[in-house]
N, C-alpha and C positions, 0 to 999 in steps of 0.2 A: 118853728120859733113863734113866740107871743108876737114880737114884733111886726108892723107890718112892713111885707118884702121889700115895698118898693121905698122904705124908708133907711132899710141898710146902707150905711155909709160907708166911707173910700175907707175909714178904720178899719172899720169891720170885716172887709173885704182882704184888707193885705194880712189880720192878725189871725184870717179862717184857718184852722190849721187843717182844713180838708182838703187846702191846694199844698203840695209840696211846694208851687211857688209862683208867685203872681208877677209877673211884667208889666209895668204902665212904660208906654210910650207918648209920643207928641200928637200923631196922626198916622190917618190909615198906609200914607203910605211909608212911613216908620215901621207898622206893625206888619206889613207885606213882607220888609226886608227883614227882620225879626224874624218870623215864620221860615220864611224860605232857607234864611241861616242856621235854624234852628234844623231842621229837616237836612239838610248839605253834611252838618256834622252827623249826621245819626247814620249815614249812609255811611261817610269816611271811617268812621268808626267800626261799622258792623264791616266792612271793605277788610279792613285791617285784620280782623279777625276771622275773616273767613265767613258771613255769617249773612243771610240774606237780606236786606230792607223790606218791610211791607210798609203801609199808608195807605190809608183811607182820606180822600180828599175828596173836599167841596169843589164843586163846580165855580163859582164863583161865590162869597167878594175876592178869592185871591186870583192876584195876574201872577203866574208862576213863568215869565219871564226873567224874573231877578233870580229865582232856583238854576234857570238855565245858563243863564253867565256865569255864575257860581259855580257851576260843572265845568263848562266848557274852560270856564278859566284857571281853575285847579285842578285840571285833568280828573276830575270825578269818574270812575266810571261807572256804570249804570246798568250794568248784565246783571250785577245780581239785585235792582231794585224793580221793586214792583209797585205799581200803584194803582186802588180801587177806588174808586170813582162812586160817590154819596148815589148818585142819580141820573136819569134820563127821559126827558119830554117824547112823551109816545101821542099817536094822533088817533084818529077815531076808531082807529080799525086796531088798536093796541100794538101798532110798530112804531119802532124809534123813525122821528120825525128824520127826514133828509138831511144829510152835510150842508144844504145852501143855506136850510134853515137859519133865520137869524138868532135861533134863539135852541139849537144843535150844539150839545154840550160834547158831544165827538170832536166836533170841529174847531170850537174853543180849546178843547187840551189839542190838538195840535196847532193849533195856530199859534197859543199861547204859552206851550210847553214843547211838545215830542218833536214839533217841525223846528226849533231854534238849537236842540243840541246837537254837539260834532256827532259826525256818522261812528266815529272809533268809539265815543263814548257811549252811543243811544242806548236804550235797552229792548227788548226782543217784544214785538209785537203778544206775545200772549202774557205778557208782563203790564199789557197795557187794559185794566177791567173796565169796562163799563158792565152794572148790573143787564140781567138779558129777561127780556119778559118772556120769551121763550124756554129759557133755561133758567128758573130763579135758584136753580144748587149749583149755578156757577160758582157766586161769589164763593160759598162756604170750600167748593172742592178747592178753590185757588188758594184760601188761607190757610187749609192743610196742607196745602203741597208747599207753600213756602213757609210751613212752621209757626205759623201763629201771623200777626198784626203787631209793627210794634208802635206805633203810634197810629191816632186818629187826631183832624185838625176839627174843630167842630164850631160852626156859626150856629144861630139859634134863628129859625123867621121868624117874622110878628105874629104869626099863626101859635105859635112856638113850637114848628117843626124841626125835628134835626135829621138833615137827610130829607125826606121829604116823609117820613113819619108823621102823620097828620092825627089833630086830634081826632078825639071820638068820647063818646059816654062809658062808661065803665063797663055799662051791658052790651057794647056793641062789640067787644073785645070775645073774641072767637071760644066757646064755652072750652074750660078743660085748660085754657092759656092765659096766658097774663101777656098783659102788653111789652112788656120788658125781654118776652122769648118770641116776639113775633118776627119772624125772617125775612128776607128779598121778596116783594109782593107788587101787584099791578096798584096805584091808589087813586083816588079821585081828589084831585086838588080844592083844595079850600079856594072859596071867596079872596079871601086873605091873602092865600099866596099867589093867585093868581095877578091877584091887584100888586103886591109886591114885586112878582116879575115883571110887570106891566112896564111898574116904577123906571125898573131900572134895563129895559131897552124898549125907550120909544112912547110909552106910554098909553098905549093901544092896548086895552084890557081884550079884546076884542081877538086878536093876534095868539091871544095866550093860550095854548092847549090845556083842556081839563082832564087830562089823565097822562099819569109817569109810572114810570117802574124806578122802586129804593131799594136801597140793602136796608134790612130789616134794625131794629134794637139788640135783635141777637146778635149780629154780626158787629154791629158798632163796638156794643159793649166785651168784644173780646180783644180790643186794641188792648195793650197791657202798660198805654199812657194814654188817657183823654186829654187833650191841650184844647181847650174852649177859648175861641178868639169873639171879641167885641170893640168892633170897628165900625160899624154904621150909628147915621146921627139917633137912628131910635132906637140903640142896642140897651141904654141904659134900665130900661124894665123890662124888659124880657130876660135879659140876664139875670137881675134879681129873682124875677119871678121864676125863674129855671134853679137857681141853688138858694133859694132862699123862702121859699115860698110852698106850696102843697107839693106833693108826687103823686101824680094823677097823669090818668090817658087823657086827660083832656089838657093839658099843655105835656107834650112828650119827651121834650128837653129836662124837663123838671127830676126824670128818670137817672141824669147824667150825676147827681146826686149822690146815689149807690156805686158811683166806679171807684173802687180803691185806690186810683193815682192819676191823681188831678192835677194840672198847672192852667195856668191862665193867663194869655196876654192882652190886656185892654189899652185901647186909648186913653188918653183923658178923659174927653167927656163920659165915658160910659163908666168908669170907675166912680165919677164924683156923682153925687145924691139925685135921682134928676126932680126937675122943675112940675109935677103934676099939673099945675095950673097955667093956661097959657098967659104969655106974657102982653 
């Protein structure tokens, strides 16, 4: 578009017709229970029918908590769902960093998810993905076996990572490929995201490990619903600049563009115009 992104307004955004449907809530933690509700039906549903759940899910901003009550307390059950998991902080030697770790994305989904449901409902430990930098044709063997992905929840970082999909220059993209079919891979974290994780446990850039393993743009892009969520106070341009803006390996969100069934649930602030200039 002529326009510039980060000047698209809240109109503009609810009249896209590239989202089948846009949510504005109050706050993040509006959009948590949103989310979590929105995902509790897709299970009850595919339950009914016979039929397996997959999900691809962010490590964090979501507390998947409020998912868990939601099962426990409607007798959800959870044998046939399964969930993969965006990412994992590996340490210098390219293994997944310890469960003490504070910052140990295994032990967040259990703390925050697999440790709070009923035993009768839980779902079976190879149900449960993290990508493996040992094995990066995990993820792909897991999403054939349970028949496809039916949703992905998708946050964007200030990097404009999704997943942990990091920019790069157009010639750094592996000859013979395009960014958009690159798979499960080891990556070197950006400045950016490093300083973003920093952000939000602790603040200790310092603390942050410089290399993860993702599930690739290949794998994202086979969920057969992208639901892009925007809930943090600086989500309001990078959201833009992810559907509104170039499609380029160098913001890799922007790619989310191309998926043919899109919704979206924002907060306020990141729906409405943001403020370029400080105040």
């Amino acid at each position: 578009m002529n326009q510039n992104c980060q000047e698209v307004t809240r109109e503009q955004i609810l009249a896209d017709k590239r989202f089948r449907h846009v949510t504005v809530v109050k706050d993040r933690k509006a959009l948590n229970e949103s989310i979590c509700r929105d995902l509790a039906d897709k299970i009850k549903a595919n339950n009914k029918s016979g039929k397996n759940t997959t999900a691809i899910l962010p490590v964090s901003p979501l507390d998947y908590a409020d998912l868990a009550k939601i099962c426990n307390d409607e007798n959800i059950d959870l044998s046939n769902f399964c969930v993969i998991n965006m990412d994992d902080m590996l340490d210098d030697t390219m293994k997944p960093i310890p469960s003490k770790h504070s910052l140990s994305f295994t032990a967040f989904m259990d703390r925050t998810f697999y440790n709070l449901i009923r035993k009768d409902l839980n779902m079976p430990l190879e149900n449960r993905i993290m990508p493996d930098p040992g094995d990066p044709g995990k993820v792909q063997r897991k999403i054939d076996e349970m028949g496809g992905v039916d949703v992905c929840y998708a946050g964007i970082g200030v990097s404009g990572h999704v997943a942990f999909n990091e920019p790069c220059e157009p010639d750094e993209v592996p000859k013979g490929m395009e960014f958009i079919d690159l798979p499960t891979r080891i990556i070197t974290l950006t400045e950016a995201s490093r300083a973003q994780l920093a952000l939000s446990s602790g603040g200790d850039l310092w603390s942050v490990q410089r290399y993860a393993v993702t599930i690739g743009m290949k794998e994202l892009m086979q969920a057969k619903e992208m639901h892009m969520m925007g809930l943090r106070s600086w989500h309001p341009g990078p959201f833009r600049r992810a559907m509104y803006g170039e499609v380029t390996p160098r913001f890799p969100a922007s790619y989310l563009q191309r998926h043919p069934n899109l919704n979206a649930t924002l907060i306020e602030h990141v729906i409405n115009t943001p403020n370029l200039l400080p105040e």
